[in-house]
C-alpha positions in Angstrom: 22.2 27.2 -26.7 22.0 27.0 -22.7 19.2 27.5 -21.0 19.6 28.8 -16.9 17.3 26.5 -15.0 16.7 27.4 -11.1 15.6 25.1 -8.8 13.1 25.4 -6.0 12.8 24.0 -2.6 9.5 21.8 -2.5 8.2 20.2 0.4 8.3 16.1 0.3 4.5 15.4 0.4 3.5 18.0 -2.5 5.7 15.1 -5.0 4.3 12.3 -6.5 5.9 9.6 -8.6 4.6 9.3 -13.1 1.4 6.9 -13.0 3.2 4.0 -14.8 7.0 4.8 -13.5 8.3 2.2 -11.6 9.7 2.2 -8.2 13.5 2.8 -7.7 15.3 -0.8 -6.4 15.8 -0.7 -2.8 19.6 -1.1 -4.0 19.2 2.1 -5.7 17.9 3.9 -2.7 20.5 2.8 -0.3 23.0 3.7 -2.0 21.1 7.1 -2.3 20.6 7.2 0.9 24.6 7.2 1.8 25.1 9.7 -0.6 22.5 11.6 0.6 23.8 11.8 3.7 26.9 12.8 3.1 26.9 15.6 0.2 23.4 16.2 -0.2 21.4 16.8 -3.1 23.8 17.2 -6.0 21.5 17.3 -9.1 17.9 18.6 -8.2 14.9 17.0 -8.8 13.0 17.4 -12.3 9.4 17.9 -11.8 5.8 19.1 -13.8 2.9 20.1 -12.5 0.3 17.4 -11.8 -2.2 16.5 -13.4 -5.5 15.5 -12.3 -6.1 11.3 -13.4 -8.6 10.1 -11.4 -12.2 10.4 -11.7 -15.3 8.8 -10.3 -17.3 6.7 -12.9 -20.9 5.2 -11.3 -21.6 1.7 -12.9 -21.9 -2.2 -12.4 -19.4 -4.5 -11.8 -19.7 -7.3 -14.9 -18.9 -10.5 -12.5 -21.5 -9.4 -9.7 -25.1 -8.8 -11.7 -26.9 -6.1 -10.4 -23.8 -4.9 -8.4 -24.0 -1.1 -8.6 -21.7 1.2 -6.9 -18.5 3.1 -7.9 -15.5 2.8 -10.1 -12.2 4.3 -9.6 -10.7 5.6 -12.9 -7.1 6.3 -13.4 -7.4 8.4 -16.8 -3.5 7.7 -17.5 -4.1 3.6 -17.8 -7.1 4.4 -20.6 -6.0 3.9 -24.7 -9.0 4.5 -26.4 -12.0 3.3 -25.0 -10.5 0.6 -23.0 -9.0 0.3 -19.6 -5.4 -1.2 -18.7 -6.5 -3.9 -16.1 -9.0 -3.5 -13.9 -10.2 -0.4 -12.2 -11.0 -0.6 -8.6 -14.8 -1.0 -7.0 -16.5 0.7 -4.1 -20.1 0.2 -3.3 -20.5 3.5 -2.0 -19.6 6.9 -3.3 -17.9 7.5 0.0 -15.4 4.9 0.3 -14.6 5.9 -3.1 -13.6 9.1 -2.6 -11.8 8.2 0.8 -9.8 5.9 -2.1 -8.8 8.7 -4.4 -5.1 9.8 -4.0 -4.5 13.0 -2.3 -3.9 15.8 -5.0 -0.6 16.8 -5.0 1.0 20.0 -7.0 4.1 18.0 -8.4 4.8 14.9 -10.6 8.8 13.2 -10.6 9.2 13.2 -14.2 13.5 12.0 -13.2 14.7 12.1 -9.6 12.0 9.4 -8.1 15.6 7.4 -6.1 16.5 10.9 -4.6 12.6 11.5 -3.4 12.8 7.8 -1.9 15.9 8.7 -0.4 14.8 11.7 1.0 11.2 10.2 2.1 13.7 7.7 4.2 15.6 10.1 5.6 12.5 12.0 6.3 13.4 15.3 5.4 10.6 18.0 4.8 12.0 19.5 1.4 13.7 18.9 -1.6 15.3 20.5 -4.6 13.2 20.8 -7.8 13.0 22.4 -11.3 9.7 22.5 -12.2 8.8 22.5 -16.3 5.8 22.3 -17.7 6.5 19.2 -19.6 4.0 17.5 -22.0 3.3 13.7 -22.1 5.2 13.6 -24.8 8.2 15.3 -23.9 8.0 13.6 -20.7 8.1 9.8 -23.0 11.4 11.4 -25.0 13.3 12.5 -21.6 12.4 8.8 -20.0 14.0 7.2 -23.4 17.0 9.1 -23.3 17.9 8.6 -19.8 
């Protein structure tokens, strides 16, 4: 069964990489870059819309007693009840905010070499298809590629 995928212009700054996904090897990206350069974009971009992962949690810090202030939560690094690592503090709700990432429409699900090869060569757009992938289906295409 085939299934016609179009793909969209999107500008650079509305892409941001998986929370988790590794950056591409500045090997990678090079070579990107040359190839880039001279045919262009071959294969497009695959993309999702983002998702909202950070919130703003008020609390104490455990080492400092009496420390109040705010907590910057990634919701992707939480399993359970506990967090991966540890989240970043800000004594005032300000500077926490200031912190947060920018939201952006679009995450790379495959494609994150291209976008640092386009971010190099600081072009404004890029090809995408844009699915509305799950976290699941997102883990099965990362295995299988």
């Amino acid at each position: 069964m085939w299934v016609e995928l179009s793909a969209e212009l999107v500008p650079v700054s509305d892409l941001r990489p998986l929370p988790g996904l590794a950056p591409p090897s500045t090997e990678l990206v090079a070579k990107l870059i040359a190839s880039v350069k001279k045919h262009g974009v071959l294969e497009p971009l695959l993309v999702r819309p983002a998702r909202n992962t950070y919130v703003l949690q008020e609390g104490r810090r455990s080492r400092q007693r009496q420390k109040w202030g705010w907590f910057l939560i990634d919701t992707s690094k939480v399993v359970g009840h506990a967090y991966k690592g540890e989240p970043p503090f800000y004594p005032t709700q300000r500077e926490a905010k200031t912190a947060m990432p920018a939201d952006v429409p679009f995450e790379v699900v495959r494609g994150m070499g291209r976008l640092a090869a386009m971010r190099a060569l600081h072009r404004r757009f890029v090809p995408c298809v844009i699915q509305n992938l799950t976290d699941n289906q997102v883990e099965v295409l990362r295995s299988f590629c």
